[in-house]
C-alpha positions as protocol buffer text, in pm:
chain_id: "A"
residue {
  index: 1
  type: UNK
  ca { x: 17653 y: -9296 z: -7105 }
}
residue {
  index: 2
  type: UNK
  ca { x: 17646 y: -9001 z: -7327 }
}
residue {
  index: 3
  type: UNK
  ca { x: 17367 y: -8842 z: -7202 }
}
residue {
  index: 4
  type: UNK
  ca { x: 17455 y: -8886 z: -6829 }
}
residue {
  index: 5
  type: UNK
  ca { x: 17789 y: -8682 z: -6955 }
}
residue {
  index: 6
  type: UNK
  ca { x: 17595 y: -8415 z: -7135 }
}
residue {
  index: 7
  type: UNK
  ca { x: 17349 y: -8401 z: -6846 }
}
residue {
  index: 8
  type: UNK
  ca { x: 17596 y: -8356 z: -6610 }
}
residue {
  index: 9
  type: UNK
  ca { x: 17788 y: -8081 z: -6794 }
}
residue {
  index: 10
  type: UNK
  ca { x: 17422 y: -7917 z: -6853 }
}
residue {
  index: 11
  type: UNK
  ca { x: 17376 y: -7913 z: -6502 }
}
residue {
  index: 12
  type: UNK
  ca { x: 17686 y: -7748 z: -6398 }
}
residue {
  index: 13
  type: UNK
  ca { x: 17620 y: -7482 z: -6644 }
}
residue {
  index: 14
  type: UNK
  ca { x: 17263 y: -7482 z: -6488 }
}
residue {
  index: 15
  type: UNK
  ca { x: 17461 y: -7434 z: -6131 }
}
residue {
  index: 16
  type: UNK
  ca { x: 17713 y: -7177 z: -6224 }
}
residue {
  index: 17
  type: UNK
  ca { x: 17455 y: -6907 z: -6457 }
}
residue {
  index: 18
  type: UNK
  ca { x: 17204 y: -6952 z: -6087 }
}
residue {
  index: 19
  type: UNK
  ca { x: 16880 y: -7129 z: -6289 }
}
residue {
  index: 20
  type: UNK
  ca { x: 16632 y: -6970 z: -6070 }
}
residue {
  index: 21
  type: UNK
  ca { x: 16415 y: -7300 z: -6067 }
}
residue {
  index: 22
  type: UNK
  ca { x: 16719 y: -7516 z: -5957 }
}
residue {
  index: 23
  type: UNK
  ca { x: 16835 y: -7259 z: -5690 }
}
residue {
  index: 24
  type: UNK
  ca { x: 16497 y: -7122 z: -5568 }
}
residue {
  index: 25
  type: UNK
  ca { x: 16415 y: -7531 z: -5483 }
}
residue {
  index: 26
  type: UNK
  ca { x: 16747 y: -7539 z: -5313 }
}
residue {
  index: 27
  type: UNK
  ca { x: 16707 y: -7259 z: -5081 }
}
residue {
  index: 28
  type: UNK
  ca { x: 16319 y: -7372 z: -5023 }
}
residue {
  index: 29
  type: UNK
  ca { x: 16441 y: -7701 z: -4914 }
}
residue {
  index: 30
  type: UNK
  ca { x: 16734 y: -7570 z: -4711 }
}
residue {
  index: 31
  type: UNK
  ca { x: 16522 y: -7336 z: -4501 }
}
residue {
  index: 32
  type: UNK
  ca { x: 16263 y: -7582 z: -4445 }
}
residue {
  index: 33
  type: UNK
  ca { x: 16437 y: -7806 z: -4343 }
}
residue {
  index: 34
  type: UNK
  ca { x: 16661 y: -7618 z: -4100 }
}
residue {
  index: 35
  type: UNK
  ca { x: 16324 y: -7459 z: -3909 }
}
residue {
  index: 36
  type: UNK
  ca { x: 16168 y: -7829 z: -3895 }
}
residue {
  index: 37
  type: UNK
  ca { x: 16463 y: -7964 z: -3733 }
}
residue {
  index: 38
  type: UNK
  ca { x: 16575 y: -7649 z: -3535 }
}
residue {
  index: 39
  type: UNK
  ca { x: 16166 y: -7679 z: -3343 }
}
residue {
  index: 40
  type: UNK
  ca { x: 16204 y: -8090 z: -3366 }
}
residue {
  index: 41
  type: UNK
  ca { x: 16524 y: -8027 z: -3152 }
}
residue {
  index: 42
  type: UNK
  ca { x: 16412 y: -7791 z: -2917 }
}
residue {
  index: 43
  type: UNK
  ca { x: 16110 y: -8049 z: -2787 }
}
residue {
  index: 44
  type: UNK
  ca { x: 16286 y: -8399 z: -2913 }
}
residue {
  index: 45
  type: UNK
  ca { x: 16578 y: -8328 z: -2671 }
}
residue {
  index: 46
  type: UNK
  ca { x: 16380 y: -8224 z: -2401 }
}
residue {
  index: 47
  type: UNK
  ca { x: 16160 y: -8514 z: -2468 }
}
residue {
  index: 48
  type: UNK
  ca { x: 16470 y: -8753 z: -2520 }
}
residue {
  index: 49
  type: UNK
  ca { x: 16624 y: -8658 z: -2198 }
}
residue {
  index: 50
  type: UNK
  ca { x: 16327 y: -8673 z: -1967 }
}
residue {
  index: 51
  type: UNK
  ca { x: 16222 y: -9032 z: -2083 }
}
residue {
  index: 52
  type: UNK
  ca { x: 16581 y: -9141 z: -2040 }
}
residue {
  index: 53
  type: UNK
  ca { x: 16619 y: -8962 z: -1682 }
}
residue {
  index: 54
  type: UNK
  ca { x: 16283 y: -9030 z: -1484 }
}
residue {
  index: 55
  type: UNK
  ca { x: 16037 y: -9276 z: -1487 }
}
residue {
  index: 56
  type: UNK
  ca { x: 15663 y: -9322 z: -1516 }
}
residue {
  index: 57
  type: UNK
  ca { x: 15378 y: -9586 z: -1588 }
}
residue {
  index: 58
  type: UNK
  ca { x: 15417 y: -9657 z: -1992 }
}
residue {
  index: 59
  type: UNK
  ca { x: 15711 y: -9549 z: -2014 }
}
residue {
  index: 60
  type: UNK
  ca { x: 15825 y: -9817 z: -2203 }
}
residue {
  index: 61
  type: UNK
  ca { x: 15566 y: -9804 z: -2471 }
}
residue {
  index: 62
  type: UNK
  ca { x: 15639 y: -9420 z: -2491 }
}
residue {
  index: 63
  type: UNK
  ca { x: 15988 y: -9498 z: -2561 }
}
residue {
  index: 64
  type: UNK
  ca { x: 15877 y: -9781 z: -2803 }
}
residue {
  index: 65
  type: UNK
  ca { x: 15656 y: -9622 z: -2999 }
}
residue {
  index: 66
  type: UNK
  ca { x: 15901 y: -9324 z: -3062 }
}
residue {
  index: 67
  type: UNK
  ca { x: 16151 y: -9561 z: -3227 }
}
residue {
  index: 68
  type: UNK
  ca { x: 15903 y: -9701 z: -3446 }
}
residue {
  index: 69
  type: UNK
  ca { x: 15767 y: -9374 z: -3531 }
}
residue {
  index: 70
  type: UNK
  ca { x: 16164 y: -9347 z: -3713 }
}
residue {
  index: 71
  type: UNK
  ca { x: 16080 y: -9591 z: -3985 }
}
residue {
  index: 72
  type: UNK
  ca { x: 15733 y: -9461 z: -4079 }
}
residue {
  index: 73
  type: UNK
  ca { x: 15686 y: -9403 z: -4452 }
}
residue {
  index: 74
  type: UNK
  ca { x: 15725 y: -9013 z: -4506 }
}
residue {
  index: 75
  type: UNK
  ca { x: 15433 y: -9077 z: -4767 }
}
residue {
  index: 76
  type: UNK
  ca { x: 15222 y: -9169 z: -4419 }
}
residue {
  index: 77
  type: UNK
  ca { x: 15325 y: -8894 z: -4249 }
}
residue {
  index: 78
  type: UNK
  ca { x: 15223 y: -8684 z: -4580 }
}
residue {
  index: 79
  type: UNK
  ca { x: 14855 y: -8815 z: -4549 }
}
residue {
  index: 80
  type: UNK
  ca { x: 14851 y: -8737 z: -4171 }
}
residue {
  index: 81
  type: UNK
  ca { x: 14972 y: -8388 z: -4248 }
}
residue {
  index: 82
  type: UNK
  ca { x: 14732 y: -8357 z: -4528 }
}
residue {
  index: 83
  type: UNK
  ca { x: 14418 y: -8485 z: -4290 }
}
residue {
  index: 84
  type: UNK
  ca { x: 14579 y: -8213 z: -4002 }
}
residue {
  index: 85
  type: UNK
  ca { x: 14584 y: -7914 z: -4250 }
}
residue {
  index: 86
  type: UNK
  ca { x: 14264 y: -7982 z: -4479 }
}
residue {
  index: 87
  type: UNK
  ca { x: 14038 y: -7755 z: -4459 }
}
residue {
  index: 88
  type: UNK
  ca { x: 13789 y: -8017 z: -4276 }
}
residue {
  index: 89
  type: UNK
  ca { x: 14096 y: -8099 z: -4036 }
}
residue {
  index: 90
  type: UNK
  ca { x: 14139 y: -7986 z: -3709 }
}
residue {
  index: 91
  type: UNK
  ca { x: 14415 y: -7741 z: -3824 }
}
residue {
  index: 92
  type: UNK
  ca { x: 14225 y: -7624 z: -4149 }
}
residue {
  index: 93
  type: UNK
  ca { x: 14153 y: -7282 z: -4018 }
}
residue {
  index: 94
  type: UNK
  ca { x: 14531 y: -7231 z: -3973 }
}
residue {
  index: 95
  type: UNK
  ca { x: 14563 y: -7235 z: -4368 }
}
residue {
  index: 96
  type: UNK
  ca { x: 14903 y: -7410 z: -4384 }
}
residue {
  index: 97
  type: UNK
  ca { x: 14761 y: -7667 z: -4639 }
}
residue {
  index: 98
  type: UNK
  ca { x: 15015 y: -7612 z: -5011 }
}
residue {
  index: 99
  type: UNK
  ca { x: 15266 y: -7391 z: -4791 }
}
residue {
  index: 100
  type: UNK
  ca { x: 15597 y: -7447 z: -4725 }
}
residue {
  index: 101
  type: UNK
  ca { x: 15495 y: -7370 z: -4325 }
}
residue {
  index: 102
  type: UNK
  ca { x: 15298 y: -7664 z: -4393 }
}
residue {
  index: 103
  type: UNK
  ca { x: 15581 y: -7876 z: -4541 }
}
residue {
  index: 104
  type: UNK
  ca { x: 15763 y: -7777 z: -4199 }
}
residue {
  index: 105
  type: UNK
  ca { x: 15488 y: -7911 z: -3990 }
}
residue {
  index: 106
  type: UNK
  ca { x: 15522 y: -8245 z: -4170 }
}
residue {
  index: 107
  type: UNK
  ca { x: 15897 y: -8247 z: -4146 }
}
residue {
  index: 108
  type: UNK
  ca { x: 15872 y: -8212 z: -3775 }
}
residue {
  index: 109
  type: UNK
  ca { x: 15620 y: -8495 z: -3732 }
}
residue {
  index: 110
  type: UNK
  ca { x: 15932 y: -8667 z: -3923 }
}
residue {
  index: 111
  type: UNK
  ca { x: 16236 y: -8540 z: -3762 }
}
residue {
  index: 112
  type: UNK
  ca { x: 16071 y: -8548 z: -3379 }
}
residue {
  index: 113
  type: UNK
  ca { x: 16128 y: -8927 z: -3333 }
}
residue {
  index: 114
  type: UNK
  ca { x: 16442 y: -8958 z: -3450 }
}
residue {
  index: 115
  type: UNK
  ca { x: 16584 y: -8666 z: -3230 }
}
residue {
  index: 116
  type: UNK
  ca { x: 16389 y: -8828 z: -2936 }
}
residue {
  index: 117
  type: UNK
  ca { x: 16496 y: -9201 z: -2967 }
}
residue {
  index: 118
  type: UNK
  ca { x: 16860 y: -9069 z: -3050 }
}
residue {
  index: 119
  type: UNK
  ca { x: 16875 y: -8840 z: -2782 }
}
residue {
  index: 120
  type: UNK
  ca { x: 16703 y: -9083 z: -2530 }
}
residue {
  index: 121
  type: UNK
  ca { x: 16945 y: -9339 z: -2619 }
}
residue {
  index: 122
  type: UNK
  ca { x: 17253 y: -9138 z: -2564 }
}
residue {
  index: 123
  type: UNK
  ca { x: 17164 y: -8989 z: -2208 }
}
residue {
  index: 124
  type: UNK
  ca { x: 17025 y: -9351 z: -2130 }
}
residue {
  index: 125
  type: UNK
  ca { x: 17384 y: -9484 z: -2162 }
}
residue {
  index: 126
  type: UNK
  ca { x: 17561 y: -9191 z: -2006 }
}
residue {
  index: 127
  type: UNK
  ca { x: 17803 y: -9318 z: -1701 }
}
residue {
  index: 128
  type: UNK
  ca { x: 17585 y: -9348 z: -1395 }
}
residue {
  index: 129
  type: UNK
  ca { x: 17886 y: -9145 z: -1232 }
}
residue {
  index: 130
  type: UNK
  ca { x: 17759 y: -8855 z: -1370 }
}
residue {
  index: 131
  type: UNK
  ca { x: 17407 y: -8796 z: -1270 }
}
residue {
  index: 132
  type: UNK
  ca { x: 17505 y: -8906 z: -904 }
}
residue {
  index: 133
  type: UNK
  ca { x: 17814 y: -8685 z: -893 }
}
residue {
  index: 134
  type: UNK
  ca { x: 17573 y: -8347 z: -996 }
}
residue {
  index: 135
  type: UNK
  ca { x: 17324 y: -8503 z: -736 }
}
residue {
  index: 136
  type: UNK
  ca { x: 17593 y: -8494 z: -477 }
}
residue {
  index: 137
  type: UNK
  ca { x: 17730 y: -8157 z: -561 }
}
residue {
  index: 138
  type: UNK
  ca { x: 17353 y: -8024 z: -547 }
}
residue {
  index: 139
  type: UNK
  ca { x: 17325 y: -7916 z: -879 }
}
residue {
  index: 140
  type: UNK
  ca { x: 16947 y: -7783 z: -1022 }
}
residue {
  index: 141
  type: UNK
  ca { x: 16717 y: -7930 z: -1211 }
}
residue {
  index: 142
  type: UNK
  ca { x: 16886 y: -7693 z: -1511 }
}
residue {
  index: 143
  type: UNK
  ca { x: 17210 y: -7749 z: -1421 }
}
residue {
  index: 144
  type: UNK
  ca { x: 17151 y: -8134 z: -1496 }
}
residue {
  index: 145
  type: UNK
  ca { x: 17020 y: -8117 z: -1762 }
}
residue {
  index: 146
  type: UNK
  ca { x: 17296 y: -7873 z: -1893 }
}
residue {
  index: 147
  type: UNK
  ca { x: 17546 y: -8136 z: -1789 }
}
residue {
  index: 148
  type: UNK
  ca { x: 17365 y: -8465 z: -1957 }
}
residue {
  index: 149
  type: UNK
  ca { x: 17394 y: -8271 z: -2284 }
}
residue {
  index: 150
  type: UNK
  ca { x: 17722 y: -8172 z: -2260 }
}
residue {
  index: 151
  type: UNK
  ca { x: 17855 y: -8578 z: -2211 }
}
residue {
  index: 152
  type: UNK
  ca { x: 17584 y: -8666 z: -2425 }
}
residue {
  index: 153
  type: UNK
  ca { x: 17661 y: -8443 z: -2696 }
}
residue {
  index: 154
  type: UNK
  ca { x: 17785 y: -8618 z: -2974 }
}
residue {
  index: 155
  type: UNK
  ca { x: 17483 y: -8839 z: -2978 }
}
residue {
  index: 156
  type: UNK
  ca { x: 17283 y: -8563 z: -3026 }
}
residue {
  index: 157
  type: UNK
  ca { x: 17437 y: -8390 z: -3302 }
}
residue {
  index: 158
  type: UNK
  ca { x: 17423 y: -8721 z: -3487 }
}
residue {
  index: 159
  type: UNK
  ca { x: 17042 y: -8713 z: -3402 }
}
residue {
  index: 160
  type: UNK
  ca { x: 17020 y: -8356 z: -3541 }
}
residue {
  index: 161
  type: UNK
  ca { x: 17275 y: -8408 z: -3874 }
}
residue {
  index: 162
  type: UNK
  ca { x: 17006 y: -8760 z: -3926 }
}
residue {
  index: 163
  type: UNK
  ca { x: 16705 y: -8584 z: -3877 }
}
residue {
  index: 164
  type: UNK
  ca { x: 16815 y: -8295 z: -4122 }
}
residue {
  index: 165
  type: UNK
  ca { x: 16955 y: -8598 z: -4380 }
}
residue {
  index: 166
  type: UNK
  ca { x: 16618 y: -8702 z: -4368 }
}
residue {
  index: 167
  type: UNK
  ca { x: 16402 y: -8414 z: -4402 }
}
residue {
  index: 168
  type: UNK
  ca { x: 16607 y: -8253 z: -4675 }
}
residue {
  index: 169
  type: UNK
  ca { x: 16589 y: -8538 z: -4907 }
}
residue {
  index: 170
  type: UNK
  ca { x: 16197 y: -8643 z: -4808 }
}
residue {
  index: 171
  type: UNK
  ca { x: 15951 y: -8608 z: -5076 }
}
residue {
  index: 172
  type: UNK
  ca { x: 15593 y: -8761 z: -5056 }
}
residue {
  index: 173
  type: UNK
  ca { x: 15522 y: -8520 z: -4701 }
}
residue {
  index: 174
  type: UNK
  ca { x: 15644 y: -8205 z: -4958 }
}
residue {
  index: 175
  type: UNK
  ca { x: 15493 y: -8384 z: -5229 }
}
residue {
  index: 176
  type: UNK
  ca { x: 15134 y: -8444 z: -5061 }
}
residue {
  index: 177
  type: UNK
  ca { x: 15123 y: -8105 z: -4817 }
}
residue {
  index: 178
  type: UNK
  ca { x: 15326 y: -7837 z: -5046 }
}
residue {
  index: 179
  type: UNK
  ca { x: 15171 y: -7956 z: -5370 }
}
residue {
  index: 180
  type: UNK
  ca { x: 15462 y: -7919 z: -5595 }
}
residue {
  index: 181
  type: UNK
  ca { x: 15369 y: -7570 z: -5637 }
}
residue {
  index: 182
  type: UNK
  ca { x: 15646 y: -7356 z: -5903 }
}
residue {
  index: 183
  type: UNK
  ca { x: 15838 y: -7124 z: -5688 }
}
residue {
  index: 184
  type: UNK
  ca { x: 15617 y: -7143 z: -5400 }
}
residue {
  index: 185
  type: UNK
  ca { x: 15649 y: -7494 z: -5238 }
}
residue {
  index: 186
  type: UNK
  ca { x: 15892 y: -7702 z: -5428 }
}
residue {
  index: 187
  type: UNK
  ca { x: 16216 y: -7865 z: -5302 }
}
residue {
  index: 188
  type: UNK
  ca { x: 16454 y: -8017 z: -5437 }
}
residue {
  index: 189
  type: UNK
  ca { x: 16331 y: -8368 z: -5398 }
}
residue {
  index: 190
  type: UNK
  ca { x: 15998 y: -8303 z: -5552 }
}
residue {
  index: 191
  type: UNK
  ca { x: 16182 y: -8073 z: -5847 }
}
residue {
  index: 192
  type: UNK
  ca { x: 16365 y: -8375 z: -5937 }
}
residue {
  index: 193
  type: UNK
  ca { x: 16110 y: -8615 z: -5952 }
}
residue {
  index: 194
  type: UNK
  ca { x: 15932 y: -8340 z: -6206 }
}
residue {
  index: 195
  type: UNK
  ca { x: 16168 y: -8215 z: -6393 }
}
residue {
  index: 196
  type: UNK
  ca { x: 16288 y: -8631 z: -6487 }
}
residue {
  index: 197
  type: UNK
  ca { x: 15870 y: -8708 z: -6606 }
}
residue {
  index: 198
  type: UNK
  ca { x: 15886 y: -8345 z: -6818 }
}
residue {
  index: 199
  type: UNK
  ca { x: 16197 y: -8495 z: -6981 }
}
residue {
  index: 200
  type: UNK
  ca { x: 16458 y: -8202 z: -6851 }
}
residue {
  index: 201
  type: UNK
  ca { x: 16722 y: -8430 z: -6756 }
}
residue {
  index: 202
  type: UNK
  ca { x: 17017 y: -8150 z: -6696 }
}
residue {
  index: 203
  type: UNK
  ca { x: 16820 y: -7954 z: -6410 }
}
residue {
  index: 204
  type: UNK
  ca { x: 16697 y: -8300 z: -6253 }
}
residue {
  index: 205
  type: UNK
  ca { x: 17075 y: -8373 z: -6249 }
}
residue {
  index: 206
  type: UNK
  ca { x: 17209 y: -7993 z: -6097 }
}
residue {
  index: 207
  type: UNK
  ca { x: 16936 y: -8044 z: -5811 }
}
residue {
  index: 208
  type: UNK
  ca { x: 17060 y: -8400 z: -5762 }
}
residue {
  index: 209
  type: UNK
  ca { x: 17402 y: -8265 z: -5754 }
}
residue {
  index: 210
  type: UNK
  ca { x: 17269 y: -8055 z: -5507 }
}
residue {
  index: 211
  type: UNK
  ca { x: 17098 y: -8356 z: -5265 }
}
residue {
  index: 212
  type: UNK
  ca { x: 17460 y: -8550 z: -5327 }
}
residue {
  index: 213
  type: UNK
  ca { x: 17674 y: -8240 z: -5220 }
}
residue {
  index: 214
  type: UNK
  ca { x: 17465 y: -8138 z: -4881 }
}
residue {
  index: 215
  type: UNK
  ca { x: 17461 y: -8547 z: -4818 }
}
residue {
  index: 216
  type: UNK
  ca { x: 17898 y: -8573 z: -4843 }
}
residue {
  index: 217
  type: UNK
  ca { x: 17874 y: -8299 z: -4617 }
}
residue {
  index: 218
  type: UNK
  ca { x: 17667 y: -8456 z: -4369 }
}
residue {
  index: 219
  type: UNK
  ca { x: 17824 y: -8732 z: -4356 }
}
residue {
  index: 220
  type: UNK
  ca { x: 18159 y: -8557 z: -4336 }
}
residue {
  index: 221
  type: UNK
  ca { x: 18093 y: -8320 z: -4020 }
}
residue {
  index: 222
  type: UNK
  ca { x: 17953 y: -8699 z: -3846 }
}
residue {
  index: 223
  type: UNK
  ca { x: 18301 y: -8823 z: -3927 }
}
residue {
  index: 224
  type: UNK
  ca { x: 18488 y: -8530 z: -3803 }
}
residue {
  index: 225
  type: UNK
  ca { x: 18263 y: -8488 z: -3501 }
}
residue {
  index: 226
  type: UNK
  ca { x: 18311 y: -8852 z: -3410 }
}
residue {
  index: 227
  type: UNK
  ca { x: 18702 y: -8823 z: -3443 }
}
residue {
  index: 228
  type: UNK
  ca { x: 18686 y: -8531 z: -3210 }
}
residue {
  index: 229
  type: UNK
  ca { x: 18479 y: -8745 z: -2940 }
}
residue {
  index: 230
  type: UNK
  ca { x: 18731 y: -8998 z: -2949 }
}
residue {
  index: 231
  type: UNK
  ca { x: 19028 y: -8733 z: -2925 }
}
C-alpha cells in the first residue's frame, strides 16, 4: 500500500514539473487519436446512414459483419496493419510502418465499425415520421441526410466519444505498427506497459492518471449529453 502512495505522489510531481516522457506520450496519443476518429467519422457516418436508409443485395451481411468487426482484438487489427504497411505489403511504399501516421491508420481500421454500427443503429430506429415528412416537403438528397443526423444525433456522439475511448487506451495496434519508439511513436498505453517491466512505477502511474482522467471525462460529457436529449 505504501508504494501505491509513494507512486502516486511521484506521479503528481511527475505531472506538475511536465516529465517530457509522460507528457510527450500524452499529447502523441491525444492527437492520434483525435485524427483516427475525426477520418473514421467522416466515412463511418456516411457509411452508417446509407446502410440504415437504402437497401441492397447483402446488405445484411454488410451490416453484420460491421458489428462484429467492434469486438475484434486490437492485437488483430495490429497484425493486419503491420501486413498493410510492411515493406512487402501493399502499402509498404507509403512508409507509414513505426509512425504515428501509421498508428492512425490502425486506429481507424478500429474506430470505423464502431462509428458505423452505432450510427446505423441510431438512424435505423429514427421515427419513420421523419424521413416521410422531408420526402413530402421535397427535401434533397443533402437535406436528408442533414436532418437524420440532427434527430439522430445523440447516437452518434456516443459512437464518436466510444470510438475515441477505445482508440486512446488501445495498445497492441500502437504496440505492433508504432514500435514503441522513445519520443517518436509512443502513447500512453504502450508507455505504461514499459515503464511498469523497467521498474519506474511513478511515471507508469502519472500516464495512468492520465488514461483515468480523459476516461471520467468521457464518460461525463455521455452523461451530460444524454440528460440534454432527454430535456
Amino acid at each position: 500500500m505504501e508504494m501505491i502512495l509513494a507512486g502516486i505522489r511521484e506521479a503528481i510531481h511527475l505531472l506538475i514539473s511536465g516529465d517530457p516522457l509522460v507528457w510527450d506520450a500524452a499529447w502523441r496519443s491525444i492527437w492520434v487519436s483525435s485524427t483516427a476518429v475525426f477520418i473514421a467519422t467522416i466515412l463511418g457516418v456516411s457509411i452508417g446512414t446509407f446502410l440504415a436508409r437504402h437497401r441492397f443485395p447483402g446488405k445484411s451481411l454488410v451490416v453484420t459483419l460491421f458489428r462484429g468487426a467492434m469486438g475484434v482484438p486490437t492485437v488483430l487489427i495490429g497484425l493486419i496493419g503491420y501486413a498493410l504497411l510492411a515493406r512487402q505489403g501493399p502499402l509498404g511504399i507509403l512508409e507509414l510502418l513505426y509512425t504515428s501516421w501509421g498508428i492512425v491508420l490502425g486506429e481507424v481500421l478500429l474506430a470505423l465499425p464502431i462509428i458505423v454500427s452505432l450510427t446505423h443503429g441510431g438512424i435505423k430506429n429514427l421515427d419513420q415520421r421523419i424521413p416521410e415528412t422531408a420526402l413530402m416537403l421535397g427535401a434533397r438528397p443533402l437535406q436528408r441526410w442533414s436532418t437524420y443526423l440532427s434527430e439522430a444525433r445523440l447516437a452518434i456522439t456516443l459512437a464518436i466519444l466510444t470510438a475515441f475511448a477505445r482508440c486512446f487506451t488501445e495498445l497492441g495496434i500502437a504496440m505492433m505498427v508504432g514500435g514503441n519508439l522513445k519520443l517518436k511513436t509512443r502513447t500512453l498505453s504502450t508507455s505504461t506497459t514499459l515503464e511498469t517491466a523497467r521498474g519506474e512505477f511513478p511515471r507508469a502511474v502519472a500516464m495512468s492518471l492520465i488514461l483515468l482522467l480523459i476516461a471520467i471525462l468521457i464518460t461525463v460529457v455521455i452523461a451530460w449529453a444524454s440528460r440534454e436529449e432527454r430535456e
